[in-house]
C-alpha positions as CSV (number, residue, x, y, z in Angstrom):
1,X,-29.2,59.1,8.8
2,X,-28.8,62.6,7.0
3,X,-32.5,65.1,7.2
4,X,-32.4,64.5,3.5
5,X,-32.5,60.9,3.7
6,X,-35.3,60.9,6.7
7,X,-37.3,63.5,4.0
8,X,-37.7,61.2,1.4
9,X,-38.5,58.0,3.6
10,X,-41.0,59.7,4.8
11,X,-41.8,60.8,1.2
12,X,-41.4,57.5,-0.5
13,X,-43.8,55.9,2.5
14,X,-46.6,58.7,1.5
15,X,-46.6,57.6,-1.6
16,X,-46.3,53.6,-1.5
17,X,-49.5,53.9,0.7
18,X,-51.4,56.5,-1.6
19,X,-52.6,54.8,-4.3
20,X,-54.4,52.3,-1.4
21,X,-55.8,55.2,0.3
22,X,-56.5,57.0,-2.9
23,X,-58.8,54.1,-4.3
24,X,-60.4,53.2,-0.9
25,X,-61.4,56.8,-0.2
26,X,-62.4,57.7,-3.8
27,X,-64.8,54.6,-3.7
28,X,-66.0,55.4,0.1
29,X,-67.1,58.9,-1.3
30,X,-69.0,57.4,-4.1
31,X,-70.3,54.5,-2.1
32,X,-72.0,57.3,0.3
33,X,-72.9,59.8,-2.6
34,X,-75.0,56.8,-4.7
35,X,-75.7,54.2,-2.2
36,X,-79.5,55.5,-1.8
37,X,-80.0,54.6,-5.6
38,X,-79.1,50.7,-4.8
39,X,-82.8,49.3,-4.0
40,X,-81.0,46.7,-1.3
41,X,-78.9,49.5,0.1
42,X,-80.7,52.0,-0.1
43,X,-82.5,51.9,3.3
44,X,-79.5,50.8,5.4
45,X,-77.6,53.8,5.4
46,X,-74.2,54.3,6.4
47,X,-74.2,50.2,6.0
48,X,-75.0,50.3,3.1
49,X,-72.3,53.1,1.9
50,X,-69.7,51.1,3.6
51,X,-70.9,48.0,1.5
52,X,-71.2,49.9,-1.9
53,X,-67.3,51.1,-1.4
54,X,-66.0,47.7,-0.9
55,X,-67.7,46.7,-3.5
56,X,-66.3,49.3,-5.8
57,X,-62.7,49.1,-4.3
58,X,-63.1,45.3,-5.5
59,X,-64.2,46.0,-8.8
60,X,-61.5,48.1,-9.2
61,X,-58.7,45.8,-7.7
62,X,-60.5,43.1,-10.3
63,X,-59.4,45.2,-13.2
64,X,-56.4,45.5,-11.5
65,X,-56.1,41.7,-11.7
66,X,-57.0,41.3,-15.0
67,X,-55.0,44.0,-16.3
68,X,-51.8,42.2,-14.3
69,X,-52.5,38.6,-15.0
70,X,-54.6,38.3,-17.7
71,X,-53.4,41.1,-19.6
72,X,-50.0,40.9,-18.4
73,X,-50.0,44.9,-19.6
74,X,-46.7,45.2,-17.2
75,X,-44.9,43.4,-20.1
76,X,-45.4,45.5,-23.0
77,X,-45.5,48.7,-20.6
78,X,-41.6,47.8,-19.5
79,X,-41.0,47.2,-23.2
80,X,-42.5,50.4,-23.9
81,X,-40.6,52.9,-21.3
82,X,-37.2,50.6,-21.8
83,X,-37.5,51.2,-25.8
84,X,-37.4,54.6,-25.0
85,X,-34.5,54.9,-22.5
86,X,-31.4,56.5,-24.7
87,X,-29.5,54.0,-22.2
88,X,-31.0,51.0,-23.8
89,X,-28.5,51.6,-26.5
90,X,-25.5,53.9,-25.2
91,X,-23.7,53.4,-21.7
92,X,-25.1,54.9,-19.0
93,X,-23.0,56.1,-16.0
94,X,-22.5,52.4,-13.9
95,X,-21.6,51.1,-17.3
96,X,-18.3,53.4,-17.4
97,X,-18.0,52.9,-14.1
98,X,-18.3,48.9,-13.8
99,X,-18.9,46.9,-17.0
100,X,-16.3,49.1,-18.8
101,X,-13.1,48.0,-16.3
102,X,-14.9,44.1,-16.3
103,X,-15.3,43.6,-19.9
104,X,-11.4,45.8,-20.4
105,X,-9.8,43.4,-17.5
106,X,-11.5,39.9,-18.7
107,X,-11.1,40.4,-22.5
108,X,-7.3,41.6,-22.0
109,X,-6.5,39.0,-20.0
110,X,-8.0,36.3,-22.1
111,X,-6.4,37.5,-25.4
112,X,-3.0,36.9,-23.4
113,X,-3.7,33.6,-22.2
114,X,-5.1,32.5,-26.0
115,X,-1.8,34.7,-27.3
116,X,0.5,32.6,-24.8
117,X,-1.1,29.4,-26.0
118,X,-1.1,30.1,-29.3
119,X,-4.7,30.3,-30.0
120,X,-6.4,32.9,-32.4
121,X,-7.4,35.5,-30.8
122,X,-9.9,37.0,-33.8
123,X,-13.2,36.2,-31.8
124,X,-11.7,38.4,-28.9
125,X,-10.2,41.0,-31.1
126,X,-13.7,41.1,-32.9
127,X,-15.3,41.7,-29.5
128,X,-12.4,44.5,-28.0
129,X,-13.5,46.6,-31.7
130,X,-17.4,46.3,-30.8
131,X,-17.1,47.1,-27.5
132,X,-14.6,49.7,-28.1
133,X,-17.7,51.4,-30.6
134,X,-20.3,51.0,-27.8
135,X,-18.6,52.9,-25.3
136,X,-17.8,55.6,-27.6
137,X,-21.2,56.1,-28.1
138,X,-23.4,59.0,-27.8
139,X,-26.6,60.0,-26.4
140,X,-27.7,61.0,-30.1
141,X,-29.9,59.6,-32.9
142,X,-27.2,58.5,-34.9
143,X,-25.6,56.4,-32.0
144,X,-29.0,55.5,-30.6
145,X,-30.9,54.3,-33.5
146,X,-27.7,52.6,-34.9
147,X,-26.8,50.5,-31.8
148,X,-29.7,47.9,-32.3
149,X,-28.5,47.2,-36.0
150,X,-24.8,47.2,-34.9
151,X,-25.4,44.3,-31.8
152,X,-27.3,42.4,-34.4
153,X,-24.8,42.0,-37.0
154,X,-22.3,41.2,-34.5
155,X,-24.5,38.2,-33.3
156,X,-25.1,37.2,-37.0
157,X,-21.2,37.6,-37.8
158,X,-20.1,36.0,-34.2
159,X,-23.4,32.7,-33.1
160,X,-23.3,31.0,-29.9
161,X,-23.3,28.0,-32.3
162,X,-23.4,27.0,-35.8
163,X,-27.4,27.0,-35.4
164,X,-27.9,30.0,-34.1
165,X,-31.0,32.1,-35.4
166,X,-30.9,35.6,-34.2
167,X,-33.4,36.4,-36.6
168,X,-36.2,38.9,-35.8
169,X,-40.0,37.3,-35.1
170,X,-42.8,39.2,-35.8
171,X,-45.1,39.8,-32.6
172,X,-48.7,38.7,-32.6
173,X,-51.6,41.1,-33.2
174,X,-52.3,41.0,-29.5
175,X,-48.5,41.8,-28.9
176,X,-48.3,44.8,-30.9
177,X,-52.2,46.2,-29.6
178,X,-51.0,46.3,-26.1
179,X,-47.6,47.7,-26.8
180,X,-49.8,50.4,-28.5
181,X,-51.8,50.8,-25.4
182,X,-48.7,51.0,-23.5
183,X,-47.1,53.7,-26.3
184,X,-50.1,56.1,-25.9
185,X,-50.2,56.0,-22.3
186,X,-46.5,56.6,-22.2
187,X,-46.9,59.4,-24.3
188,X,-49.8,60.5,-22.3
189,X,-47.9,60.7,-19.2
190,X,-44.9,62.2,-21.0
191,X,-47.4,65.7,-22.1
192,X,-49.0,65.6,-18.9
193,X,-45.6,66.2,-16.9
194,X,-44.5,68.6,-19.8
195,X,-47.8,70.9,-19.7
196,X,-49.0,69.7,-15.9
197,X,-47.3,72.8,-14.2
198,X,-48.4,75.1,-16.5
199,X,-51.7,73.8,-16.5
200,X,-52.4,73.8,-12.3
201,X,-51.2,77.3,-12.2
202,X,-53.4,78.4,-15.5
203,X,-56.4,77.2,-13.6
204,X,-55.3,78.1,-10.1
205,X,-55.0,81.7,-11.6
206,X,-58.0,81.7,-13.0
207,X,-59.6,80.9,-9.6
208,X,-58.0,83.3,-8.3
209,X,-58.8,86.5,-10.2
210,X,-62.2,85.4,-10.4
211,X,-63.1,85.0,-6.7
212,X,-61.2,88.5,-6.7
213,X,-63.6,89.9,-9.6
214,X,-66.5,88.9,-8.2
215,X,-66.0,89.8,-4.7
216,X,-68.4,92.3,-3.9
217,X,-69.8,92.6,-7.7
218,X,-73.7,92.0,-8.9
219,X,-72.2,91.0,-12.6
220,X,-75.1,89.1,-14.5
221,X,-74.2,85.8,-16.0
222,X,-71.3,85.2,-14.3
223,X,-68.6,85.9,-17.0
224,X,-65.2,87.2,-16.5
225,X,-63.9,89.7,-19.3
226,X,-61.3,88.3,-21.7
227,X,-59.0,91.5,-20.7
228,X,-59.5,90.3,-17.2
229,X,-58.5,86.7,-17.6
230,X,-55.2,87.8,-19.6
231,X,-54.2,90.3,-16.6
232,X,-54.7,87.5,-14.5
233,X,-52.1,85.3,-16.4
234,X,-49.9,87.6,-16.1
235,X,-50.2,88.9,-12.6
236,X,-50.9,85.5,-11.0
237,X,-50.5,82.4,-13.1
238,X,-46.8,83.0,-15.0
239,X,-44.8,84.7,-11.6
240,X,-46.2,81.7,-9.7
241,X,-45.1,79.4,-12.7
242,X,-41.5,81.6,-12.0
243,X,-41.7,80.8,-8.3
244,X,-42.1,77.3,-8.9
245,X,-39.5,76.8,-11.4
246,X,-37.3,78.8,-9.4
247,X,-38.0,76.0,-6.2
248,X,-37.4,73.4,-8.7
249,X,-34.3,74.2,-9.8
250,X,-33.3,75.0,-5.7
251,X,-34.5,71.4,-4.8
252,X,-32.4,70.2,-7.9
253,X,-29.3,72.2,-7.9
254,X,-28.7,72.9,-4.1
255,X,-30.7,70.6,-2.1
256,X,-30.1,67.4,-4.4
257,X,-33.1,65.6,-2.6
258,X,-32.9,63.1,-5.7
259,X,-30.0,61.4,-4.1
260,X,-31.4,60.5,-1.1
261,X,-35.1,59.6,-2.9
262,X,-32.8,57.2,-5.2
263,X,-31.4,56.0,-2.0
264,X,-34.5,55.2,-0.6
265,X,-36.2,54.0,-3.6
266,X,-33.1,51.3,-4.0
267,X,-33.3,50.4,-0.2
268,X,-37.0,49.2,-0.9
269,X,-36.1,47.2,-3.7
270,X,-36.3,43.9,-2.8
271,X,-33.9,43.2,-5.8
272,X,-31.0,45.0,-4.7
273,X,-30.7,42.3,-2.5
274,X,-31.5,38.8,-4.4
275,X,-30.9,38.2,-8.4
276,X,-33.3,40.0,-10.6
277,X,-35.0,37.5,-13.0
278,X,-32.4,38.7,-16.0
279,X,-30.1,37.6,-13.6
280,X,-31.4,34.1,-13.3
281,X,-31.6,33.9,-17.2
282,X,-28.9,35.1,-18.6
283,X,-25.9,36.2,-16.0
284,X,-26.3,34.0,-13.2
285,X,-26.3,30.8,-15.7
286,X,-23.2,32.4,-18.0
287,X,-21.0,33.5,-15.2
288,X,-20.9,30.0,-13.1
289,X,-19.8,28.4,-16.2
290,X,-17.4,31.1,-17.4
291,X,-16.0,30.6,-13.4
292,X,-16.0,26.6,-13.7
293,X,-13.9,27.1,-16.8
294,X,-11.3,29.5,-15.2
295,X,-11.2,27.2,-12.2
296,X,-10.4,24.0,-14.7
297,X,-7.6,26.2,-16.2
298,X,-6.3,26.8,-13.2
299,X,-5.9,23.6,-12.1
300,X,-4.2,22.2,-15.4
301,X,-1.4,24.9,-15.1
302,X,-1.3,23.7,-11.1
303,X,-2.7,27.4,-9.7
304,X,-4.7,28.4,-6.3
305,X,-8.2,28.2,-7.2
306,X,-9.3,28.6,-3.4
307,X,-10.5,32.3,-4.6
308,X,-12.4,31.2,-8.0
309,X,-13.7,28.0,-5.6
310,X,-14.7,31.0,-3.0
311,X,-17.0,33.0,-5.5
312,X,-18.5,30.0,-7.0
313,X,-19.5,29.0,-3.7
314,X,-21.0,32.3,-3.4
315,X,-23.0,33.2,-6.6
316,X,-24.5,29.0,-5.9
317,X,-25.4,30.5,-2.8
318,X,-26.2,33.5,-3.8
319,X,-28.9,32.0,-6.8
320,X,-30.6,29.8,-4.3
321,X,-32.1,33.3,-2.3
322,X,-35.9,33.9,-3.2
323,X,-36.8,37.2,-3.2
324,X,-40.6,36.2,-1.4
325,X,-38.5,35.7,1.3
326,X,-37.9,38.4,3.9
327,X,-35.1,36.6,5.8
328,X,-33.3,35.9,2.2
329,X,-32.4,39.7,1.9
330,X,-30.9,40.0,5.2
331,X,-29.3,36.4,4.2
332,X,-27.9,38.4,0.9
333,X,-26.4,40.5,2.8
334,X,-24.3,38.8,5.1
335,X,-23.1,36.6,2.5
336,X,-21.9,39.5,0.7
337,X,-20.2,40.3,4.3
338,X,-18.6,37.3,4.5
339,X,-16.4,37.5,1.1
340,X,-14.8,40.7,3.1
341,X,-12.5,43.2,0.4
342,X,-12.7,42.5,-3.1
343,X,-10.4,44.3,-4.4
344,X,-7.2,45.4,-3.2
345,X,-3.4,46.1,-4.2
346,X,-0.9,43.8,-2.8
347,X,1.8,45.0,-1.2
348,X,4.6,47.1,-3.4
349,X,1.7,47.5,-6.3
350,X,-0.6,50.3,-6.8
């Protein structure tokens, strides 16, 4: 394992156990600050601390609850940050990487075999045109805000079936109020990682050339001069903003410590392993009856279908794994070991 890697293990454990230690602590501190104006707890001391905390970390993990269940806030907070991902509309990386030589290879090969059988090919040709506009796509409002509009009139020209209604529904009042919620706390997050630098060193400077103005000083009141507050900014607060910009583009540019925290952070997903719930609904349930089909056209022309039988076999398997189950990602994963190479030249072909 490379330092890097061990780093951000270490970093990514830090932080799954904060927020448990953050809320326990937080509420300990309270629970001994006010727990001598609770009249039952009042005379039992550190007992009665202790008690007051728990019952605050509760309270807390309650809203928790209802903000999870109830609320179900994790829907339209998902909606919220995916609406705003430029990749939610244009390719992204994997998808020149991956979905672009799939779709290419699948949709080639069927408009030969429906060209050799003397079937129309229009749906397909339809399809190659659309897909050919969506990986030409930029990360720019004209691409991005058109996208939506684009996939939309492709499904109204091109249904699943003759009743096929991919007409928009309006969301409830509830719907829309929490996707508000969600908007303004996205937003809120968005200013406070813009401005939150700036701010921690504003006030750390502040701190700073006050302790240093004071030191020694009988000033009345308190107050630090305007003039002395500025030369502060510009002595302490912007050459430690420098410094720290400066350390953020080495950890960036020269350490890359973000591959390794992604590497972690994908390691600890339990659905690297076992299907997603998109996967489930819409791939999983798609792709065994796309294979099924290949594997009947297979065996009316008199092909091998032991490979087509082989993957089948596999994404069956492969569906049945629960991701509540421990053993199911280690399962995953030797299943995955026991289709071997993928993909490979034969001999005398490159």
């Amino acid at each position: 394992m490379s330092i890097k890697k061990w780093i951000m293990k270490q970093y990514w454990r830090i932080g799954a156990i904060r927020a448990l230690t953050s809320l326990a602590l937080g509420m300990f501190v309270l629970g001994r600050l006010y727990y001598e104006y609770v009249p039952v707890l009042q005379d039992m001391g550190l007992i009665g601390a202790l008690l007051l905390g728990s019952a605050l970390v509760l309270v807390f993990m309650g809203l928790g609850w209802i903000y999870d269940v109830k609320g179900r806030m994790w829907s339209p907070q998902a909606q919220a940050t995916v609406e705003r991902s430029p990749f939610s509309y244009v390719a992204d990386y994997r998808s020149y990487a991956v979905d672009y030589a799939v779709f290419y290879s699948i949709l080639k090969t069927l408009k030969r075999i429906e060209s050799k059988l003397g079937l129309g090919t229009e749906s397909t040709d339809d399809v190659l045109v659309y897909l050919d506009g969506f990986f030409h796509r930029g990360i720019n409002r004209k691409d991005i805000f058109s996208a939506l509009k684009d996939a939309t009139d492709f499904m109204q020209d091109h249904p699943f079936t003759q009743q096929s209604d991919v007409a928009e529904r309006t969301p409830s009042l509830g719907g829309k109020a929490k996707l508000s919620f969600q908007v303004q706390m996205l937003r809120l997050t968005w200013i406070q990682s813009l401005t939150g630098l700036f701010q921690d060193v504003l006030i750390f400077g502040t701190f700073v050339i006050t302790l240093v103005y004071f030191e020694g000083s009988d000033v009345i009141g308190g107050v630090v001069p305007l003039e002395i507050l500025i030369f502060g900014f510009f002595v302490v607060s912007l050459p430690l903003f420098v410094l720290l910009a400066v350390l953020g583009w080495f950890y960036d540019r020269k350490l890359q410590i973000w591959t390794p925290d992604l590497m972690v952070q994908v390691e600890r997903n339990p659905f690297t392993y076992v299907a997603e719930p998109r996967l489930h609904i819409l791939v999983l349930p798609a792709l065994i009856v796309v294979l099924e089909t290949l594997r009947q056209v297979l065996l009316s022309l008199g092909e091998e279908t032991s490979e087509v039988e082989q993957i089948l076999t596999y994404i069956k398997e492969y569906s049945k794994l629960d991701v509540t189950r421990d053993e199911d990602m280690e399962h995953a994963r030797n299943l995955r070991k026991s289709l071997g190479v993928l993909f490979k030249a034969e001999e005398g072909r490159v």
